[in-house]
N, CA and C of each residue as an Amber inpcrd file, in Angstrom:
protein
   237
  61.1120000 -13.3260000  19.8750000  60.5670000 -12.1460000  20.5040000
  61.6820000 -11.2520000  21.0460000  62.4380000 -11.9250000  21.8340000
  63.7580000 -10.8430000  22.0080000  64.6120000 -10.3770000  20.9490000
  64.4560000 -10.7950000  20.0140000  65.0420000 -10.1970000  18.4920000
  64.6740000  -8.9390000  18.4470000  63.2060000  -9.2170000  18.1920000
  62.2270000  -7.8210000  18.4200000  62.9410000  -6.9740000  19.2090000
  62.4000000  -7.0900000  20.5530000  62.8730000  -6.3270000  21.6160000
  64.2710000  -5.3280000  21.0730000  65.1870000  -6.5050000  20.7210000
  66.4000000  -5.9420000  20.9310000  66.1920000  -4.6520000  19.2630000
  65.5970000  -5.1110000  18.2010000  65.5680000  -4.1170000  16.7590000
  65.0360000  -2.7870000  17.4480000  64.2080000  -2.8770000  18.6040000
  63.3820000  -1.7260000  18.5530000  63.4690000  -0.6630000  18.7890000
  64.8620000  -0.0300000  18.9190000  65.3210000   1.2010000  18.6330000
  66.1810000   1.5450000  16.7730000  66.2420000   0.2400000  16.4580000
  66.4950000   0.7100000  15.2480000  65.2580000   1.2580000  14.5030000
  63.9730000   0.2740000  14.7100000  62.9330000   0.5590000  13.8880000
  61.9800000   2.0150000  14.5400000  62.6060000   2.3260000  15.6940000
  61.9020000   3.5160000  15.9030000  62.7050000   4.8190000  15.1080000
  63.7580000   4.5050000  14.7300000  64.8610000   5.4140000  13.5950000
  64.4960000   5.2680000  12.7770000  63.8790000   4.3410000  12.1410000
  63.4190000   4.2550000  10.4650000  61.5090000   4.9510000  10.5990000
  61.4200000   4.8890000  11.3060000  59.6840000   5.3300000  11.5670000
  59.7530000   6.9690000  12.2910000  61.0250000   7.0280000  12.6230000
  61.3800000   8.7540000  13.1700000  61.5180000   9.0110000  11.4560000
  62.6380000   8.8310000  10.4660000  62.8900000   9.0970000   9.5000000
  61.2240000   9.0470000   8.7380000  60.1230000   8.3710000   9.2100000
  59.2840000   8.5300000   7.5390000  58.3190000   9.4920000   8.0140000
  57.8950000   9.5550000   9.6000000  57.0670000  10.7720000  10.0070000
  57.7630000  11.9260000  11.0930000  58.9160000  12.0610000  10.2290000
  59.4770000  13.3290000  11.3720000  58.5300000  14.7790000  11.1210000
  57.6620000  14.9620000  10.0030000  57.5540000  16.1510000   9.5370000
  56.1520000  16.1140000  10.5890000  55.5080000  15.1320000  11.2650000
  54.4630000  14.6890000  11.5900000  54.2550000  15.0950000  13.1140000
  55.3380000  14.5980000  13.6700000  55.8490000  14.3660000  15.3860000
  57.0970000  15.0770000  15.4610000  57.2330000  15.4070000  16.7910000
  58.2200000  16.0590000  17.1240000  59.1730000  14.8520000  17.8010000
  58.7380000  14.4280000  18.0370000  59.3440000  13.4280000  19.2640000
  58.4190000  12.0700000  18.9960000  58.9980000  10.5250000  18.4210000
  58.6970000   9.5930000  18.1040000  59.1180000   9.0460000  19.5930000
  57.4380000   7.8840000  20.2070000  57.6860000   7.4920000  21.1210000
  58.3100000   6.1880000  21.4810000  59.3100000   5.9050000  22.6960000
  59.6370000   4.7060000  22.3220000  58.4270000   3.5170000  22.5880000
  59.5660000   2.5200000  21.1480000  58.2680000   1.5400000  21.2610000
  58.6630000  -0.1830000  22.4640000  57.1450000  -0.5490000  22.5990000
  57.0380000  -1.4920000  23.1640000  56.7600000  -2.4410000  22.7210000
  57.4290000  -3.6600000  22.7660000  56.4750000  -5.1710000  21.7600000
  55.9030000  -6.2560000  22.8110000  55.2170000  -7.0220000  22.4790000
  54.5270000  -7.5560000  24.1770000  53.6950000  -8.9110000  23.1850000
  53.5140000 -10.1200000  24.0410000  53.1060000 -11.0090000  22.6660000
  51.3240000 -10.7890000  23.2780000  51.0290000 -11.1430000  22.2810000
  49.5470000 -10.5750000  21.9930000  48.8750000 -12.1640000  22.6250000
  48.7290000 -12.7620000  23.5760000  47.5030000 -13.9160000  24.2680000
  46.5480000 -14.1170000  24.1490000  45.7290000 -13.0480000  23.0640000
  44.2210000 -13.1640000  22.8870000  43.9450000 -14.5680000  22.0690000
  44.3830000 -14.8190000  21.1890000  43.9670000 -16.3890000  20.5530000
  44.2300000 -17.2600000  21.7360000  45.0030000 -17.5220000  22.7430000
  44.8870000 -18.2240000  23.7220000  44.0530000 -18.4890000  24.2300000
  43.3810000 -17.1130000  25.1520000  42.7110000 -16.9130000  26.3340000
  40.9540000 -17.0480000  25.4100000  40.8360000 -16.5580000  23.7620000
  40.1800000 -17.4140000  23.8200000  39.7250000 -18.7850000  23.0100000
  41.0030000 -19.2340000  22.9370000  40.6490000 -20.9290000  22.9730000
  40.1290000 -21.5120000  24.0280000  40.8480000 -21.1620000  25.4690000
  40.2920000 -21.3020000  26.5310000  38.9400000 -21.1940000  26.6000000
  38.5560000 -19.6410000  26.3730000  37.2640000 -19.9440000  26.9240000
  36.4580000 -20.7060000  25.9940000  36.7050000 -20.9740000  24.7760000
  35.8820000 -22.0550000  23.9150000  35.7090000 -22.9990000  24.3660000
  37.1000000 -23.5040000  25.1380000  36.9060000 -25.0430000  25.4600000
  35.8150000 -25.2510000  26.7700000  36.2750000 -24.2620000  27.4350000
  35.3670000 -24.1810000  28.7830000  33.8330000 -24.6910000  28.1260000
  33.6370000 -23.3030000  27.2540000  32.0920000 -23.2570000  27.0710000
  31.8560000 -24.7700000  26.1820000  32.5370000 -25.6070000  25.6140000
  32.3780000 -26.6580000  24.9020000  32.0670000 -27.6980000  26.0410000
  32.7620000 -27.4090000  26.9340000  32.9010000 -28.3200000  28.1260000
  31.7030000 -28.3690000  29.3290000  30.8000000 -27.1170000  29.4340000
  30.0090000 -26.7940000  30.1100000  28.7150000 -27.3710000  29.4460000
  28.5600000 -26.9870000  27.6410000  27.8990000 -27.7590000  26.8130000
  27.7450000 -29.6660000  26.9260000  29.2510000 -29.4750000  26.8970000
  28.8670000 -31.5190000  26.8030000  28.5030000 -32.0830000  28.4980000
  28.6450000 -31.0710000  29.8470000  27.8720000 -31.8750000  30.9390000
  26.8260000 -31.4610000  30.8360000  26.2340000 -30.2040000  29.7470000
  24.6790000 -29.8450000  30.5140000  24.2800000 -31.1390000  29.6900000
  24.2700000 -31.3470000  28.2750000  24.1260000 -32.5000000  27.2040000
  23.8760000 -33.6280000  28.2270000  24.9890000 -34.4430000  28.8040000
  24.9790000 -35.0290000  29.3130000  24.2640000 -35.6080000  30.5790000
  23.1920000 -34.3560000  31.2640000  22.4240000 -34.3500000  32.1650000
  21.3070000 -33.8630000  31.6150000  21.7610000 -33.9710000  30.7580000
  19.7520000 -33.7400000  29.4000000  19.3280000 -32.2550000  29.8080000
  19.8740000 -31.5840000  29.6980000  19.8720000 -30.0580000  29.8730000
  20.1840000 -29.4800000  31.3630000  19.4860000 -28.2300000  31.1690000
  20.1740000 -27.3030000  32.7290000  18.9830000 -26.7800000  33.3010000
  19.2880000 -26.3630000  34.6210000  18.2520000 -25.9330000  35.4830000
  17.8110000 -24.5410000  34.9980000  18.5930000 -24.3880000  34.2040000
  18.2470000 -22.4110000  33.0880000  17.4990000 -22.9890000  32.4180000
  17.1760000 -23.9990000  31.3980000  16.5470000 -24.1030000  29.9160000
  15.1220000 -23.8420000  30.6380000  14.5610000 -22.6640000  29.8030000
  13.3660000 -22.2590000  29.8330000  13.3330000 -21.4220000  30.1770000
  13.9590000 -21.1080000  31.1330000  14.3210000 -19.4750000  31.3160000
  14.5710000 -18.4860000  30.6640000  14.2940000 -17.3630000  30.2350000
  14.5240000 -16.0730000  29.9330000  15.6280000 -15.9120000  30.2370000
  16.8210000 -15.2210000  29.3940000  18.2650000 -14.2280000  29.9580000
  17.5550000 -12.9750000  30.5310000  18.1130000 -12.8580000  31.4070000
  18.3220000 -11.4330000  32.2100000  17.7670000 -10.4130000  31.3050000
  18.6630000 -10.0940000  30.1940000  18.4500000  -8.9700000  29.4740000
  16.9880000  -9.3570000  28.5910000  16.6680000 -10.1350000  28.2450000
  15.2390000 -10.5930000  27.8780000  14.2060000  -9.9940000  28.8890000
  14.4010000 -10.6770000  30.0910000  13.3920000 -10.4020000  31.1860000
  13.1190000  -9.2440000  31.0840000  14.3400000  -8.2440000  31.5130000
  14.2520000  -6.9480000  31.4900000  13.4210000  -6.0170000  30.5710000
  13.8000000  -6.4260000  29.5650000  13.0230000  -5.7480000  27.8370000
  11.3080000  -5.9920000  27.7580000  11.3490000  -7.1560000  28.4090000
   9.8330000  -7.4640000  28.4000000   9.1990000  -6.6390000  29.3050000
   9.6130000  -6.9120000  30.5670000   9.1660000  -5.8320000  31.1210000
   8.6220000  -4.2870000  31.3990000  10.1790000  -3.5710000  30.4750000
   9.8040000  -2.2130000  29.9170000   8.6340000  -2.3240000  29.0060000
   8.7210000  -3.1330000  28.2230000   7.4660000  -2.5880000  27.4110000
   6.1580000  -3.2840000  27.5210000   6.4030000  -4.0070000  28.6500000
   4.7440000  -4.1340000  29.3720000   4.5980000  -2.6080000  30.2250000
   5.4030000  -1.4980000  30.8620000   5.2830000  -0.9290000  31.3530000
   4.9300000   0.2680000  30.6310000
């Protein structure tokens, strides 16, 4: 990643050179590592994990319940 970092005024010279006719002024660039496959593996595991105690207590005090946004919908169009 600091490789990166360190190219990234060369590659903003080669990307000034292919759209100069485009921009007046090419901005400098930033590289930053991207965490989204992380954050969500995480929350997979969570929700895998929340799954195997409700499992484990033979469901949840929700099952049978309506979501929120269900409730809601029904409602409007009883109204």
């Amino acid at each position: 990643f600091r490789h990166l970092e360190e190219l990234a005024p060369e590659v903003r010279e080669k990307l000034a050179s292919q759209i100069r006719h485009q921009l007046r002024i090419v901005p400098e660039l930033k590289f930053f590592l991207d965490e989204t496959h992380q954050r969500v593996e995480r929350l997979n595991t969570l929700f895998d994990q929340i799954q195997e105690e409700r499992e484990r207590r033979g469901g949840s005090e929700e099952e049978g319940k309506e979501p929120a946004g269900e409730r809601q919908q029904q409602q409007e169009r009883e109204s």
